[in-house]
N, C-alpha and C positions, 0 to 999 in steps of 0.2 A: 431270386429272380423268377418270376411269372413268363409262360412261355407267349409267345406272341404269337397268335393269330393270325395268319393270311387270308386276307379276303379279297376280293375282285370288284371292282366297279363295278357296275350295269351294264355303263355304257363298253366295258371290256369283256365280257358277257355276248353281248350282242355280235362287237367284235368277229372273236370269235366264234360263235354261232354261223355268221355270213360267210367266215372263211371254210368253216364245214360244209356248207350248202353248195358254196362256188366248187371245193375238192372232190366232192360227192359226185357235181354235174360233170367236172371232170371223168373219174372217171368212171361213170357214166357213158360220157361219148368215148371210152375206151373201149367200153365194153361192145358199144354198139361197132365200132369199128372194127375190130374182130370179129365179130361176128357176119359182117360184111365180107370179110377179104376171105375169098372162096381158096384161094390157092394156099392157103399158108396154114401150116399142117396141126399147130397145136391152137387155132382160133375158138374150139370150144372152152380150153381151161381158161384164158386167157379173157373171153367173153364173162364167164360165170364167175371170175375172177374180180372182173370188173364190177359187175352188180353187185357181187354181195359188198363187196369193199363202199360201194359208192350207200347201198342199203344202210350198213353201219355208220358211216361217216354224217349221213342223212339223220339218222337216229338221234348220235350224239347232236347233230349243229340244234335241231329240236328240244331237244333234252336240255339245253345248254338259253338258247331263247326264255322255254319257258323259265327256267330258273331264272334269269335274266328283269324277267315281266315282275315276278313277285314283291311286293312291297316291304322294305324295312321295318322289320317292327322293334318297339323302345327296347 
């Protein structure tokens, strides 16, 4: 028996890509909302926290697009 292959659509690709971008912008406006709320005592980690998660998240959804765009070849 020959192992099988998994492979992904395109258009699940894409998918996924938009649900990284929409996570991203998430939290994104997490980050910025902490950093907002003056009174609340741990809003710096919680802010930085936010970016970089949303930077990564941004990364992949891009990463994941262009793979996405690339053409099937024979």
């Amino acid at each position: 028996m020959s192992g099988t292959q998994m492979s992904m659509n395109p258009d699940d690709r894409k998918a996924i890509s938009l649900i990284l971008f929409y996570t991203a912008l998430l939290f994104f406006l997490i980050g910025v909302a902490a950093r907002m709320k003056s009174d609340f005592h741990a809003r710096l980690e919680i802010s930085k926290t936010g970016f970089v998660i949303a930077a990564v998240l941004a990364a992949f959804g891009a990463v994941m697009l262009l793979f996405s765009s690339k053409r099937k070849q024979g």
